[in-house]
C-alpha atoms as one frame of an Amber mdcrd trajectory, in Angstrom:
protein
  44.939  77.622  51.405  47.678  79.021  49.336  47.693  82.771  51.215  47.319
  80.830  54.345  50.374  79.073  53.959  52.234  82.555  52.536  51.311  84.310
  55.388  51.962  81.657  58.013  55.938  82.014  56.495  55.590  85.417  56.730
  54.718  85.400  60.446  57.743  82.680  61.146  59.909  85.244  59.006  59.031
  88.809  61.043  58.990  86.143  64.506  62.990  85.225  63.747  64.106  88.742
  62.849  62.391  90.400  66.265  65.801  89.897  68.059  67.315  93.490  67.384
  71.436  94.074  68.130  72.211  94.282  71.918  69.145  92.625  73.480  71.540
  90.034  75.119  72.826  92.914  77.105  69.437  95.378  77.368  67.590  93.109
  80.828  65.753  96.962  81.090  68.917  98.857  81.398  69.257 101.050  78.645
  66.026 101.949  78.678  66.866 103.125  82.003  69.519 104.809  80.949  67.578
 108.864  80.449  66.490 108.123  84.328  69.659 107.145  85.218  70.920 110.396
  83.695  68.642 112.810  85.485  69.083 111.217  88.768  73.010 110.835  88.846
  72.661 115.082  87.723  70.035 116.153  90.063  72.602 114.793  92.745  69.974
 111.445  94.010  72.067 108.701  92.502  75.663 108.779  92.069  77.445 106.987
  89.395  79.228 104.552  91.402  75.847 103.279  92.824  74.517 102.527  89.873
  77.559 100.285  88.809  77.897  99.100  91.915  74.157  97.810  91.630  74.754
  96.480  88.424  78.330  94.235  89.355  76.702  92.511  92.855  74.109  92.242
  90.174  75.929  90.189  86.718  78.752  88.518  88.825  79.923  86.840  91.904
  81.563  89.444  93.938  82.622  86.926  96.912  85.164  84.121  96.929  86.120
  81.817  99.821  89.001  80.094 101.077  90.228  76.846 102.432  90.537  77.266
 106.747  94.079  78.950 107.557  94.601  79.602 103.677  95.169  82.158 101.407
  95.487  80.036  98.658  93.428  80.763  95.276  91.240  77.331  94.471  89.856
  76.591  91.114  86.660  77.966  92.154  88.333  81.052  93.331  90.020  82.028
  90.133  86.753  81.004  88.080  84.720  83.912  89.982  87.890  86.199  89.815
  88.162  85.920  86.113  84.529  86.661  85.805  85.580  89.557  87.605  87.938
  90.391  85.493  86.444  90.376  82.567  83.376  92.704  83.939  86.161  95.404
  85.496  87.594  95.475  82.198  84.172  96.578  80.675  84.061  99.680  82.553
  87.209 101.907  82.946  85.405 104.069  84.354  85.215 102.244  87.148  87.624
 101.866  90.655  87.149  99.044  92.980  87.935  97.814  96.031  88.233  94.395
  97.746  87.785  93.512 101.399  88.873  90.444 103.445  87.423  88.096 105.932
  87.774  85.277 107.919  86.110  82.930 110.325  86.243  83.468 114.260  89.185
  81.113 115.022  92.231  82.598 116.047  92.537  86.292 117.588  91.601  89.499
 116.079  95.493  89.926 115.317  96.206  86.879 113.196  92.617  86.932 111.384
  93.025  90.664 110.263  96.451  89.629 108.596  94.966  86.792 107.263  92.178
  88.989 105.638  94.571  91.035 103.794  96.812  88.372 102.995  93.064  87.042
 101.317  92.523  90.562 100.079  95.824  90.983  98.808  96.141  87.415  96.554
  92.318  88.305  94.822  94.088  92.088  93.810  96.642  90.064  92.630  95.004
  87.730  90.784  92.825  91.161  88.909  96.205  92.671  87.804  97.563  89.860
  86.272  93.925  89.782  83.874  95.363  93.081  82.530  93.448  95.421  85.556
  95.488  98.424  86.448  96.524  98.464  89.841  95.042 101.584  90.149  91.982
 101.254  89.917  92.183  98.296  92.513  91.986 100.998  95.644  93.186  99.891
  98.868  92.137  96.445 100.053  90.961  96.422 103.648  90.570  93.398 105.840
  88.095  93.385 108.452  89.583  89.624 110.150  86.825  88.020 111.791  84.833
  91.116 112.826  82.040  90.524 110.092  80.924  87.168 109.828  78.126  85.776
 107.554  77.393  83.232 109.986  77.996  83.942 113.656  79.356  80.849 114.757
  82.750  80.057 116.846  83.831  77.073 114.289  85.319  76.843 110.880  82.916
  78.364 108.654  83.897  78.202 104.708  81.294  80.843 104.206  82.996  83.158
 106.685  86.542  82.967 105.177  85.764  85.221 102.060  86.823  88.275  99.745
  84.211  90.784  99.164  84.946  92.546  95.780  82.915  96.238  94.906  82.875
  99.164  92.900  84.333 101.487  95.452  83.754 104.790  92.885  84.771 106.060
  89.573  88.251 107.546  88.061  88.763 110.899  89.033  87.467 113.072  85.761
  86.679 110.452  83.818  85.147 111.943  79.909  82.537 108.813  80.800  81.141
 109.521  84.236  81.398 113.862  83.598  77.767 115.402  83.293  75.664 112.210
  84.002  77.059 110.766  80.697  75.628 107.124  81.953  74.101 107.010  78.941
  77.089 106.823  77.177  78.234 103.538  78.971  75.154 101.780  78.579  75.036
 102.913  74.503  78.917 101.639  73.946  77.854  98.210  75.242  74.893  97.853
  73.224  76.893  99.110  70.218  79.780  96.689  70.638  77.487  93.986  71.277
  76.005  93.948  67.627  79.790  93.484  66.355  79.780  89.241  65.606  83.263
  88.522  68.036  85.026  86.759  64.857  85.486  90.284  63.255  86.472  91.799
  66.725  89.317  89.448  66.699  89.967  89.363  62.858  90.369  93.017  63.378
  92.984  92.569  66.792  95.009  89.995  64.943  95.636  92.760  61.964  96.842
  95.132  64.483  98.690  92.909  66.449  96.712  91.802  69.274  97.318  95.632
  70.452
């Protein structure tokens, strides 16, 4: 009875410690990150696919808008901060944002209003700290690609589109199929508890 109950708190013990650093952030990726490798240097995946994958993948990439508006609501800058604060992990990384509307109105008014849309989301990024630069040219398409083909109003219609348009021109990160690299710094600074990251930022200054 005695070993049974030693080895039962053994089992509980090797159970709690089977959590290793970074498995919050593995979900199969870094596994996948030799494959990735090969295929971005054998020419059959680039590297801005396989971000692009993984961002429509982790975040919203769409917003919407009141009718007529190009107004950021709380919902808006919610998404956009999510955004953010994805963009920011990868600097490897250039995106771009399109705008939409609904069908009211002509194909004049609607493709302002789309950039005007496309415009306040870019916005929005660069004052999180995103370099303007690597926010490439937004493009509105108006009312020429709705979600739902209807006539009216149409919330889901009036919308910014944000993806991961390619990668900053000679990047160290994205040279040679160096995915693996990306995928390894995450899991690394994911086993650092965030109390000493910031302990660490306030000695230096917040810099």
């Amino acid at each position: 009875m005695e070993k049974w109950i030693i080895a039962l708190g053994l089992s509980v013990t090797v159970a709690g410690c089977t959590r290793e650093a970074g498995y919050e952030i593995d979900q199969g990726t870094f596994g996948n990150a030799t494959l990735n490798n090969i295929q971005v240097m054998n020419g059959e995946l680039t590297y801005g696919q396989i971000l692009a994958r993984r961002f429509a993948a982790e975040v919203p990439t769409q917003i919407n808008f009141a009718f007529d508006s190009a107004q950021l609501d709380a919902s808006a800058q919610r998404i956009l901060l999510q955004q953010a604060a994805w963009i920011k992990r990868f600097p490897e990384a250039r995106f771009r944002v399109y705008g939409h509307t609904d069908e009211v109105g002509s194909d004049a008014y609607n493709k302002r209003l789309g950039q005007r849309r496309a415009n306040a989301a870019v916005a929005f990024l660069t004052r999180q700290g995103i370099s303007r630069s690597r926010l490439e040219s937004v493009v509105s398409f108006g009312k020429s690609r709705p979600l739902i083909d209807t006539p009216d109003r149409d919330r889901r219609n009036r919308r910014t589109v944000t993806e991961v348009s390619g990668f900053v021109d000679r990047h160290p990160n994205v040279l040679d199929g160096k995915y693996a690299e990306v995928i390894y710094r995450e899991y690394i600074s994911s086993a650092i508890p965030r109390s000493y990251v910031q302990r660490q930022e306030d000695a230096s200054g917040g810099e």
